[in-house]
MDTraj code that builds the backbone (N, CA, C; nanometers):
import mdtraj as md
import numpy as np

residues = "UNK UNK UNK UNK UNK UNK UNK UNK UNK UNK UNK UNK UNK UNK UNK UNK UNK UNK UNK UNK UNK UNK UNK UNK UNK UNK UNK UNK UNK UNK UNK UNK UNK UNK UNK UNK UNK UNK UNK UNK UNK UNK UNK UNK UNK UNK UNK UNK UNK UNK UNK UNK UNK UNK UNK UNK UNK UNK UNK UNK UNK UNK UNK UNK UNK UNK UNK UNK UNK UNK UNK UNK UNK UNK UNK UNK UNK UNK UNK UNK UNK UNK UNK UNK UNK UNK UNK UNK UNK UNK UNK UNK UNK UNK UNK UNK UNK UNK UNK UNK UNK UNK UNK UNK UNK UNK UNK UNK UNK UNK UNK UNK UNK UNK UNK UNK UNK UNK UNK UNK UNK UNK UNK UNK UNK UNK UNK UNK UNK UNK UNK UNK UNK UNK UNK UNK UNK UNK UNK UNK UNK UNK UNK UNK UNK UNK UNK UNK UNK UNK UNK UNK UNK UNK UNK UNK UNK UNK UNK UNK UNK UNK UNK UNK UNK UNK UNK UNK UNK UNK UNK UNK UNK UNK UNK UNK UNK UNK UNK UNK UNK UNK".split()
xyz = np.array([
    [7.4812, 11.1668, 10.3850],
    [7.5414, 11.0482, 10.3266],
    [7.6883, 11.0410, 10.3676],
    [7.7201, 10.9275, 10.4216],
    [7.8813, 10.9037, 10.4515],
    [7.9327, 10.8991, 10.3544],
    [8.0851, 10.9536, 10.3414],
    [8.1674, 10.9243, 10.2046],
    [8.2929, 10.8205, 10.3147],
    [8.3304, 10.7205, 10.1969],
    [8.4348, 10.5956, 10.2664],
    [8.5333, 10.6240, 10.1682],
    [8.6746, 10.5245, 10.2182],
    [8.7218, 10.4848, 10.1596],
    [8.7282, 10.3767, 10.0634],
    [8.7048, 10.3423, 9.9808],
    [8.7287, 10.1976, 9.9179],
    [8.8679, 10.1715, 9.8262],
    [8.9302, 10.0611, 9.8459],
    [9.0696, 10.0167, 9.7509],
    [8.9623, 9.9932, 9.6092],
    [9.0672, 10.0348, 9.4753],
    [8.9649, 9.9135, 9.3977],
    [9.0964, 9.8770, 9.3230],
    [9.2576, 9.8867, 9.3496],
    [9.3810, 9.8817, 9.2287],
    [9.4121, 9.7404, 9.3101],
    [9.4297, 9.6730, 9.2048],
    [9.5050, 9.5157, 9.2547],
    [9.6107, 9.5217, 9.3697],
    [9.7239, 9.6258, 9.3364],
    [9.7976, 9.6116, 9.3941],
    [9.7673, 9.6716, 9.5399],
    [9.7023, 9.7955, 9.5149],
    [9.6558, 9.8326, 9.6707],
    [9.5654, 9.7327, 9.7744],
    [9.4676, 9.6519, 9.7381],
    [9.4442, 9.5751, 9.7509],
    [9.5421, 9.4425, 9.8429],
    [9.6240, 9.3899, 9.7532],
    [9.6916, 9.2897, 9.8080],
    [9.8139, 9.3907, 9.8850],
    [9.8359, 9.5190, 9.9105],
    [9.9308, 9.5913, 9.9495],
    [9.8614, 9.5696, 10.1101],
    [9.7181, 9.6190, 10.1210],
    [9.6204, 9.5646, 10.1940],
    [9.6480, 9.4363, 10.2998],
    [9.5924, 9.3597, 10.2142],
    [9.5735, 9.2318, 10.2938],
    [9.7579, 9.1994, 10.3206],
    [9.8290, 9.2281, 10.2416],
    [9.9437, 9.2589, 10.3532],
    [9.9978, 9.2694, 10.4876],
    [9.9397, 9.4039, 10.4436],
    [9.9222, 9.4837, 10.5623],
    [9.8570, 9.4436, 10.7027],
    [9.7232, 9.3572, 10.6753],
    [9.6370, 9.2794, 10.7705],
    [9.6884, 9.1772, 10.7746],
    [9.7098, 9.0791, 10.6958],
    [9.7621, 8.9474, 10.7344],
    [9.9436, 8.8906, 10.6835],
    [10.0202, 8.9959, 10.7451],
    [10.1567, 8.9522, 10.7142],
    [10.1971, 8.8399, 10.7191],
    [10.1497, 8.7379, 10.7652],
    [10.2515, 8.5686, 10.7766],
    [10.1594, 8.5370, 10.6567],
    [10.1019, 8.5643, 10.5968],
    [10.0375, 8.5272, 10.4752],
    [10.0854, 8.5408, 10.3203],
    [10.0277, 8.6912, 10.3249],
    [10.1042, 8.7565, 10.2281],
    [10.1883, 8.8429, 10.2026],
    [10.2868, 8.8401, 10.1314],
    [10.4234, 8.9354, 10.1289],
    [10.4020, 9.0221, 9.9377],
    [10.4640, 9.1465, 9.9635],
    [10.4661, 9.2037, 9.8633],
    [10.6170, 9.1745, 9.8035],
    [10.7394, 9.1469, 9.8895],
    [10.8725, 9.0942, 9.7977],
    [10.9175, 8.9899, 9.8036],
    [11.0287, 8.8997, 9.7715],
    [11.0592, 8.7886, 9.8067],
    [10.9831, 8.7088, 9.7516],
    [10.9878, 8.5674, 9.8236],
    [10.9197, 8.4344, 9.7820],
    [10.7770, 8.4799, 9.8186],
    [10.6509, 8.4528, 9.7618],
    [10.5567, 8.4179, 9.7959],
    [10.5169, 8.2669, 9.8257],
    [10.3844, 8.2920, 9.9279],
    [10.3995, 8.1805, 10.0147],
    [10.2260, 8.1355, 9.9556],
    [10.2364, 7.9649, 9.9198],
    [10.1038, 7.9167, 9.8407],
    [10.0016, 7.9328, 9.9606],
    [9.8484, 8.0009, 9.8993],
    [9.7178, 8.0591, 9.9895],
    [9.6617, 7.9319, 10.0222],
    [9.6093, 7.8497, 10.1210],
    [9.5255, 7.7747, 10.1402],
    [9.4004, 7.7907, 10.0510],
    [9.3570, 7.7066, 9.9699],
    [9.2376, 7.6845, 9.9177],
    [9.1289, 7.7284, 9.9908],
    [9.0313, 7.8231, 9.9511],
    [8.9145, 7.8866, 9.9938],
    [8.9411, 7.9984, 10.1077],
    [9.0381, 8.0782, 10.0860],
    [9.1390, 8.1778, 10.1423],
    [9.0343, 8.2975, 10.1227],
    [8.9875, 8.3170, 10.0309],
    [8.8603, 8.4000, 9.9988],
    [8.8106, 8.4308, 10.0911],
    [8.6793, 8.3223, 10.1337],
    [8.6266, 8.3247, 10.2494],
    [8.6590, 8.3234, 10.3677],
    [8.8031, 8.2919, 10.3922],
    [8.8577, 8.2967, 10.5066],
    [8.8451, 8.5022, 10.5379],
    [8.8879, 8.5067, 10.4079],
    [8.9156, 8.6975, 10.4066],
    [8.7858, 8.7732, 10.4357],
    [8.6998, 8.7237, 10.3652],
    [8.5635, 8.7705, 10.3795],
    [8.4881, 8.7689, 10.4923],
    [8.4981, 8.6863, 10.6168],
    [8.4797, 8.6317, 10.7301],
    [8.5454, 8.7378, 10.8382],
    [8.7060, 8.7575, 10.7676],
    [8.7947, 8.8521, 10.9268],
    [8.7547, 8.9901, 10.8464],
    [8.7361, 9.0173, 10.7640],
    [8.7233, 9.1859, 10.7452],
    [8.5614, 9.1390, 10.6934],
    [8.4964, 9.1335, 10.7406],
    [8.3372, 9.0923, 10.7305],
    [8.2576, 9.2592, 10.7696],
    [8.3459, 9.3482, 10.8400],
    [8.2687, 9.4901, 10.8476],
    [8.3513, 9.5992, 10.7944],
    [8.4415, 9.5557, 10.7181],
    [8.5366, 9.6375, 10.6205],
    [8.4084, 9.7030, 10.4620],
    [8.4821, 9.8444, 10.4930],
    [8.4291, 9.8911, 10.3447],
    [8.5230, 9.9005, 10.2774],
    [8.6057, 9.8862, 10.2950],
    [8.7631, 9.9053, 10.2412],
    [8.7761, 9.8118, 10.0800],
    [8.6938, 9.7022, 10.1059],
    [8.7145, 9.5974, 9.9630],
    [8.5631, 9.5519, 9.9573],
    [8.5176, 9.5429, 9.8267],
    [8.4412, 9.5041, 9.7713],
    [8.4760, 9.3462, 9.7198],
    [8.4093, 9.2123, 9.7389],
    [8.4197, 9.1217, 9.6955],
    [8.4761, 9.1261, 9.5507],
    [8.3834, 9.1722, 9.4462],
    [8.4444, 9.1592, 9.3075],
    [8.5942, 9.2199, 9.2705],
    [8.6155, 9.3195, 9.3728],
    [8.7711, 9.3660, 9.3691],
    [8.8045, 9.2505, 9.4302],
    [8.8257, 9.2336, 9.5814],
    [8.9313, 9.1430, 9.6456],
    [8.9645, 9.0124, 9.5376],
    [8.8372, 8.9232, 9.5115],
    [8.8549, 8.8137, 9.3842],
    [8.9898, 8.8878, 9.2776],
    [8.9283, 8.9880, 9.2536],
    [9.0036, 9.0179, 9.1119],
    [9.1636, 9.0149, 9.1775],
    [9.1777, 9.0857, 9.3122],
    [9.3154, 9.0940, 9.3799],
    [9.3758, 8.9844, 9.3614],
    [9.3089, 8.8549, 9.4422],
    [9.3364, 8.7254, 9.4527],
    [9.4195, 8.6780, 9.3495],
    [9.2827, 8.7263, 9.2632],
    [9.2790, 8.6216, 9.0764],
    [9.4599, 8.6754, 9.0780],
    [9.5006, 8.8146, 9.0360],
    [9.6075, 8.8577, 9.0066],
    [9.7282, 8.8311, 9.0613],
    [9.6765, 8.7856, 9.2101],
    [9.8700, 8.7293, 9.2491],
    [9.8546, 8.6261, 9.2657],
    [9.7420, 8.5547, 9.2676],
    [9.7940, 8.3731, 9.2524],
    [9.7953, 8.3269, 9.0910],
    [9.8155, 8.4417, 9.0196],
    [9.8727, 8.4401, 8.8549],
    [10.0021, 8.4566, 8.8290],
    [10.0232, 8.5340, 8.9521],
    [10.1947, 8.6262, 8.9209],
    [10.3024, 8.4831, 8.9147],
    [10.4150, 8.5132, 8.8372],
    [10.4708, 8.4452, 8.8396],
    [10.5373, 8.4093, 8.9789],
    [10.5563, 8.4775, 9.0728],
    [10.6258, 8.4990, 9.1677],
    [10.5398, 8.3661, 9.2941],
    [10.4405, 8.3742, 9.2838],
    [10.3674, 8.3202, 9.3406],
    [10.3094, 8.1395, 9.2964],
    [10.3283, 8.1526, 9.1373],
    [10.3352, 8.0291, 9.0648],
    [10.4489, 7.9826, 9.0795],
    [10.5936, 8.0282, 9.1352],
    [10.6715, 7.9427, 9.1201],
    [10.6961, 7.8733, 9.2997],
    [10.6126, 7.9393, 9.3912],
    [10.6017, 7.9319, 9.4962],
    [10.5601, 7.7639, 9.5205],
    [10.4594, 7.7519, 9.4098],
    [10.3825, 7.5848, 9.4554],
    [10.4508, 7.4678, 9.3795],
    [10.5337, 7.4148, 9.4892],
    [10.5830, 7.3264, 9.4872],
    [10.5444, 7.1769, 9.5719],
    [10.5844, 7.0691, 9.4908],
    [10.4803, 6.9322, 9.5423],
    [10.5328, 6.9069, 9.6952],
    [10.4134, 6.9005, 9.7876],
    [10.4757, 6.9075, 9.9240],
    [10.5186, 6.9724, 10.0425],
    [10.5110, 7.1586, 9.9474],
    [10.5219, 7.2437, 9.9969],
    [10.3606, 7.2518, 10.0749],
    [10.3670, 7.3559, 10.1774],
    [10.2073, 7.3411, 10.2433],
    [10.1645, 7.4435, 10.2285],
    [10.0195, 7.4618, 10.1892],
    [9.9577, 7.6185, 10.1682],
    [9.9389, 7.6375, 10.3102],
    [9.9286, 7.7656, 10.3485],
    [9.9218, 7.8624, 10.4371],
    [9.7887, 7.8680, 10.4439],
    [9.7270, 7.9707, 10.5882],
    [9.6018, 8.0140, 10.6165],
    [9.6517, 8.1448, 10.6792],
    [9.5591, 8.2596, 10.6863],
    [9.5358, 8.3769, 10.6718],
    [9.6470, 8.4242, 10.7906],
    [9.6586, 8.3432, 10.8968],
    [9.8058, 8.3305, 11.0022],
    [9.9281, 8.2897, 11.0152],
    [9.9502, 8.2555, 10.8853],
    [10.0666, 8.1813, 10.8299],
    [10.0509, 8.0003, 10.8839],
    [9.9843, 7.9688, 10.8966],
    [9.9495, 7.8597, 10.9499],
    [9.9837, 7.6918, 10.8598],
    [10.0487, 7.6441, 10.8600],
    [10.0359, 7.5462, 10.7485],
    [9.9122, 7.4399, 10.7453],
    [9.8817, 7.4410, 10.6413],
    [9.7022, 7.3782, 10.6360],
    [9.7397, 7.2453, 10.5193],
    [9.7024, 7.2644, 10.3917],
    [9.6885, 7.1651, 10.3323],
    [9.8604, 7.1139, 10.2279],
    [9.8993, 7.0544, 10.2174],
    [9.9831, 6.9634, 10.0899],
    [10.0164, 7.0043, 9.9989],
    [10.0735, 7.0436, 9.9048],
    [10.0383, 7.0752, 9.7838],
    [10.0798, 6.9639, 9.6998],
    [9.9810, 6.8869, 9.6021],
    [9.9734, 6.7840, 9.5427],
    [10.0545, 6.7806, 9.4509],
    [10.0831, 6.6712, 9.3343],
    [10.1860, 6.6814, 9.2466],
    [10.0634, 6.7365, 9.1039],
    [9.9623, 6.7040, 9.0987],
    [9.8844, 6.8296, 9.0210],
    [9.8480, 6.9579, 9.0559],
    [9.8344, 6.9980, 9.1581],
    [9.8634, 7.1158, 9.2237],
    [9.9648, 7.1691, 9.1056],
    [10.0878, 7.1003, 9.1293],
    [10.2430, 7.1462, 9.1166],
    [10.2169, 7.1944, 8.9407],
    [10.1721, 7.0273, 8.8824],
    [10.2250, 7.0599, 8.7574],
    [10.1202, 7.1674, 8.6779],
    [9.9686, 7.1540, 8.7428],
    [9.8426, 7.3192, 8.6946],
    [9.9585, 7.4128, 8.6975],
    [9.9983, 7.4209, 8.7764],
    [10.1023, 7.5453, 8.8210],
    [10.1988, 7.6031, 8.7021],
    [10.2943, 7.5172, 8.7269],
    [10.3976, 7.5134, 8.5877],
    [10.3053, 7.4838, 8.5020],
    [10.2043, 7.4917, 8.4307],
    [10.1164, 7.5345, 8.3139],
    [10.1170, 7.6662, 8.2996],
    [10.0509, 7.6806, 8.4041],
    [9.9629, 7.8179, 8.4000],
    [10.0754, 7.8923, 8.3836],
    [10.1989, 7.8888, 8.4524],
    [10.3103, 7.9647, 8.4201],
    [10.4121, 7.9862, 8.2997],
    [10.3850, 7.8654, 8.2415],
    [10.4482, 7.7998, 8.1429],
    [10.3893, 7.9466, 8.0004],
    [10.2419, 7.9031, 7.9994],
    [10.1729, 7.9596, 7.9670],
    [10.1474, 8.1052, 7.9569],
    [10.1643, 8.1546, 8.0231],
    [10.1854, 8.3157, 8.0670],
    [10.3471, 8.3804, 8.0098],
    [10.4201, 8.3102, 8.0623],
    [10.5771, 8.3281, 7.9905],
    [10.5502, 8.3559, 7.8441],
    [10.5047, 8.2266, 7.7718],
    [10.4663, 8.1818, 7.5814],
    [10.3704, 8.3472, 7.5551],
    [10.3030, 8.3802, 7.6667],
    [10.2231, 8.5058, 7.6678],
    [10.3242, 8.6486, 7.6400],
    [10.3374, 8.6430, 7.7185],
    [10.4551, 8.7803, 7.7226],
    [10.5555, 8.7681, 7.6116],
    [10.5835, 8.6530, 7.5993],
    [10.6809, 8.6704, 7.4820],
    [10.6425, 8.7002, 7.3626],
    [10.5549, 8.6403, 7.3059],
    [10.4153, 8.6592, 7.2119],
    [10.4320, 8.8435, 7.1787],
    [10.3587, 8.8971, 7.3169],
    [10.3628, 9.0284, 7.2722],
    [10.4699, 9.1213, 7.2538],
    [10.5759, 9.0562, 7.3050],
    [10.7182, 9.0998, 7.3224],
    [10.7548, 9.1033, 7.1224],
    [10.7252, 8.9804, 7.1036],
    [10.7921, 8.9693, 6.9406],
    [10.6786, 9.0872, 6.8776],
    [10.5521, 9.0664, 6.9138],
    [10.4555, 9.1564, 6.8161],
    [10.4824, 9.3253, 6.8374],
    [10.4925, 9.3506, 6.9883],
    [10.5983, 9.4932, 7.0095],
    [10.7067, 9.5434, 6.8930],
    [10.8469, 9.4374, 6.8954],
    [10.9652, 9.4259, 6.8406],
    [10.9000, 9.4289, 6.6792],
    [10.8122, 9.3526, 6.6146],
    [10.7684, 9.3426, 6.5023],
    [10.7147, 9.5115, 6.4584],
    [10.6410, 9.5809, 6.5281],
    [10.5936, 9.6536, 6.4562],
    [10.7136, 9.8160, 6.4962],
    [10.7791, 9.7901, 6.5825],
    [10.8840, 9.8564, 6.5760],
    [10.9396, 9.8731, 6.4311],
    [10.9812, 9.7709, 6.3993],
    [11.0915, 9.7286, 6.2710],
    [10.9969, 9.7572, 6.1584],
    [10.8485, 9.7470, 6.1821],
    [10.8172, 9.8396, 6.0281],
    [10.7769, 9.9340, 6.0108],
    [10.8147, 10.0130, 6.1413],
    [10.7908, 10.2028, 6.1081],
    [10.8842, 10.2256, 6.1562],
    [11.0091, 10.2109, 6.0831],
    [11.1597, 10.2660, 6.1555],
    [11.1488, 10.3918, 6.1531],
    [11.0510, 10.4895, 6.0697],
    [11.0751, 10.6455, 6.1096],
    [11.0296, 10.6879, 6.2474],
    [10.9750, 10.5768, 6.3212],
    [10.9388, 10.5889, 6.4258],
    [11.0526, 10.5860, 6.5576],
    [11.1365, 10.4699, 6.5018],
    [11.2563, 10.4816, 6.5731],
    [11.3635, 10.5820, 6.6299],
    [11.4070, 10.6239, 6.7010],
    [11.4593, 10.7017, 6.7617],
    [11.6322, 10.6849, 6.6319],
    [11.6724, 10.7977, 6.6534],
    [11.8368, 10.8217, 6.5549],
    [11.8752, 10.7222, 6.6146],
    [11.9492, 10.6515, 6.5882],
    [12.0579, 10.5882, 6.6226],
    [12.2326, 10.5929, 6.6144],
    [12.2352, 10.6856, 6.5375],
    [12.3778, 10.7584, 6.5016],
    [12.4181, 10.8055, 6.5938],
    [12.3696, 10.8672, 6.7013],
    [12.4336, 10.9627, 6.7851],
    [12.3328, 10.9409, 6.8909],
    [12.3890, 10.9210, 7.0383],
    [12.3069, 10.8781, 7.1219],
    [12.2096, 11.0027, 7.1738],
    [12.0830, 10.9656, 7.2283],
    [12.0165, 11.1397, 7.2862],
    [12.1367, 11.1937, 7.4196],
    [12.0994, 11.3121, 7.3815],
    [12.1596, 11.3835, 7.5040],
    [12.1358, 11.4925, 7.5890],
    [12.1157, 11.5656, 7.6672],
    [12.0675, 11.6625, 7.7312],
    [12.1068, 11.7922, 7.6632],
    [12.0223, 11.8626, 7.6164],
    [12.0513, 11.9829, 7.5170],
    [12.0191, 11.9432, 7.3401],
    [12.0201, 11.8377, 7.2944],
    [12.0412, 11.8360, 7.2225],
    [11.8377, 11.8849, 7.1199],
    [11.8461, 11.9177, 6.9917],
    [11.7123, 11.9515, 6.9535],
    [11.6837, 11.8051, 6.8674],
    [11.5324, 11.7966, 6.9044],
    [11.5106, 11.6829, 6.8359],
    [11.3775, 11.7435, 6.7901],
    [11.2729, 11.6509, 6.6939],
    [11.1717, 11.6433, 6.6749],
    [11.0725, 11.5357, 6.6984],
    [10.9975, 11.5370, 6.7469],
    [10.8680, 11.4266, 6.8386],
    [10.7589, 11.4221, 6.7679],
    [10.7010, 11.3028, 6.7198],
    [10.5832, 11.3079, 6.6841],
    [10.4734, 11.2879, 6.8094],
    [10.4282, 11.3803, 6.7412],
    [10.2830, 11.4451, 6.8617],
    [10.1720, 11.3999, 6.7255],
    [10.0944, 11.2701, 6.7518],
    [9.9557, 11.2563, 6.7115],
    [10.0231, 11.2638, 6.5106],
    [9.9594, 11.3305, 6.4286],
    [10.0097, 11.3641, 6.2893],
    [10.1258, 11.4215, 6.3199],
    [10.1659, 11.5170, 6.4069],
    [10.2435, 11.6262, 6.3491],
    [10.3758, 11.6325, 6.4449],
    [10.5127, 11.6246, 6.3590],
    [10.6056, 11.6601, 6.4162],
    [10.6263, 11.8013, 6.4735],
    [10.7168, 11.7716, 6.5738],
    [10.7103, 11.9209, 6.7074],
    [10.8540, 11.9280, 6.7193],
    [10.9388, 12.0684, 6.6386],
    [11.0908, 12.0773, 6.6971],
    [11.0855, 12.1107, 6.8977],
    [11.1753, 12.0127, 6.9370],
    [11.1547, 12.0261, 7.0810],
    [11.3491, 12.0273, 7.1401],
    [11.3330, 12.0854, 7.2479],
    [11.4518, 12.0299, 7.3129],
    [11.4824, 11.9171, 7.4187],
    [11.5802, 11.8571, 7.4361],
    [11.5690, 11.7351, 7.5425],
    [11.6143, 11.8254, 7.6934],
    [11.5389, 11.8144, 7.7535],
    [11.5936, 11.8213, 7.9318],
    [11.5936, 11.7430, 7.9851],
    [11.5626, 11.6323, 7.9887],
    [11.5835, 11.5259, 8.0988],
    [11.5795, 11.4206, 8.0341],
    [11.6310, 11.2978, 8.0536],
    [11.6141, 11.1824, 7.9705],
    [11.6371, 11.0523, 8.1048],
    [11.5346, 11.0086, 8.1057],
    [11.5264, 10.9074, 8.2775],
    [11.4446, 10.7898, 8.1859],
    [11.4638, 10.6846, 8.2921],
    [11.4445, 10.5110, 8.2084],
    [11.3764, 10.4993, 8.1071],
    [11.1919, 10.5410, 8.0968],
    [11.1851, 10.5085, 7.9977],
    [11.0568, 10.6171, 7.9593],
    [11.1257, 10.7503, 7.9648],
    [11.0596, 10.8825, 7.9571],
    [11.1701, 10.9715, 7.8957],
    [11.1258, 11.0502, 7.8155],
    [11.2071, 11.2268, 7.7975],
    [11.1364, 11.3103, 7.8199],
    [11.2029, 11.3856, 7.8980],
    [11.1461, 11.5319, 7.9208],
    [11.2099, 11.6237, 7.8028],
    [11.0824, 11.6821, 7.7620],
    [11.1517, 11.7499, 7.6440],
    [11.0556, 11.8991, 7.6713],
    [11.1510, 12.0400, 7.6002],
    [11.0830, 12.1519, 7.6546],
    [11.0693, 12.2366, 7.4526],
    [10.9321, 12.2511, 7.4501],
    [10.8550, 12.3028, 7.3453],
    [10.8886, 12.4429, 7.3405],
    [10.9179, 12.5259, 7.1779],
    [10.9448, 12.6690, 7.1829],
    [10.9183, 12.7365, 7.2797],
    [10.7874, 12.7527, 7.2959],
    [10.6540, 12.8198, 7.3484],
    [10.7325, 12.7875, 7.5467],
    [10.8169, 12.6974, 7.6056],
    [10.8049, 12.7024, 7.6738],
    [10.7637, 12.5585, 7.8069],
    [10.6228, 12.5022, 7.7450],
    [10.5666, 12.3709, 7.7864],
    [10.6161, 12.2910, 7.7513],
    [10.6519, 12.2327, 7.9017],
    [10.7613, 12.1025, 7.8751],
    [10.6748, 11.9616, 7.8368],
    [10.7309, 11.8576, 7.8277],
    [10.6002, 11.7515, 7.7660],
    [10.6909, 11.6025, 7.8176],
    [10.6458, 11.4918, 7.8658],
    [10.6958, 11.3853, 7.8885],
    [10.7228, 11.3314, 7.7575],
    [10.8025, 11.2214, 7.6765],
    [10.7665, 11.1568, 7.5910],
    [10.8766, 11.0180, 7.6058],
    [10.8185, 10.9001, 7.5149],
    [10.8588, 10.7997, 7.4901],
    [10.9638, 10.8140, 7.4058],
    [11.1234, 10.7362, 7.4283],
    [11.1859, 10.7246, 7.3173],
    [11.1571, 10.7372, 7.1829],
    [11.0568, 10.6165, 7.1715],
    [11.0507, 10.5703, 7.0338],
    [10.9486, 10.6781, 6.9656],
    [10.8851, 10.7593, 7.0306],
    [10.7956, 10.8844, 6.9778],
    [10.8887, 10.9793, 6.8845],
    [11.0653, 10.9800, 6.9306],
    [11.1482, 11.1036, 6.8599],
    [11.1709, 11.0518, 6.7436],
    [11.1771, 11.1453, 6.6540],
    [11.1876, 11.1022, 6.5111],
    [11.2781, 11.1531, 6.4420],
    [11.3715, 11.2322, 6.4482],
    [11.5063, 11.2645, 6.4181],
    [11.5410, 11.3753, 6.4842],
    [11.6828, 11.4083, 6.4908],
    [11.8055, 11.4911, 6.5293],
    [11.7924, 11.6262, 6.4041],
])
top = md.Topology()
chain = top.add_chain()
for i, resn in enumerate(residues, 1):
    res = top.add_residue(resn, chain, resSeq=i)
    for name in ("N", "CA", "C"):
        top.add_atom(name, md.element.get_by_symbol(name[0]), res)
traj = md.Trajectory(xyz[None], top)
């Protein structure tokens, strides 16, 4: 039995078709609007690829013609692209405004969970990290681990991780908001 490779992570995926069709798709910057039925265009040039499975590539698709980056790309007039950077079709003034929905929409999304995050912060403040005294390297704190608080020390403290090192030795990643007092 042959063993393959297959992508199945969104981003590897469109890191992918990148990779194969650069005047198409870009991983920074502006994204550039896909010609309608871009799918099959894909399915057609990598037609003896094991590399992607249809229900992944869709799902790829689905995910960056969601991204905001890419919704703010379609603009009325602007022209979708084909798999060569090719300019193909128009983009309509419903085109435009689906667009700014769907985006509109997704924003009202994130924020949503942003307040419900911030909300349940604020009603387990023992959950909250001290605030009196900022963390610092050396300093002893205690972490809730699951039920049970753990006296630990801080060694490293990077964006949005602490490295913290346990009596015993075993060091442990943790979240800010996991420390529970000084």
């Amino acid at each position: 039995m042959e063993s393959y490779f297959q992508l199945t992570n969104n981003k590897e995926i469109i890191a992918y078709l990148a990779q194969q069709f650069p005047n198409c798709f870009t991983l920074e910057g502006e994204a550039k609007p896909l010609k309608i039925g871009i799918f099959q265009d894909i399915l057609v040039r990598l037609e003896n690829s094991v590399v992607l499975s249809k229900t992944k590539l869709r799902s790829a698709l689905r995910s960056y013609t969601m991204s905001w980056r890419y919704l703010y790309s379609i603009k009325e007039g602007a022209y979708r692209i084909d798999l060569d950077g090719n300019p193909h079709d128009a983009i309509s003034k419903e085109q435009m405004e689906h667009a700014q929905h769907q985006l509109k929409e997704s924003k009202e999304k994130v924020k949503e969970r942003f307040k419900k995050r911030t909300k349940v912060k604020n009603k387990n403040p023992s959950m909250a990290p001290n605030k009196s005294k900022a963390l610092q390297l050396g300093d002893f704190v205690k972490v809730k681990l699951g039920s049970k608080l753990l006296s630990v020390q801080i060694i490293n403290i990077e964006k949005e991780h602490i490295k913290v090192k346990v009596g015993s030795g075993m060091e442990l990643m943790v979240k800010p908001e996991h420390i529970v007092s000084k």
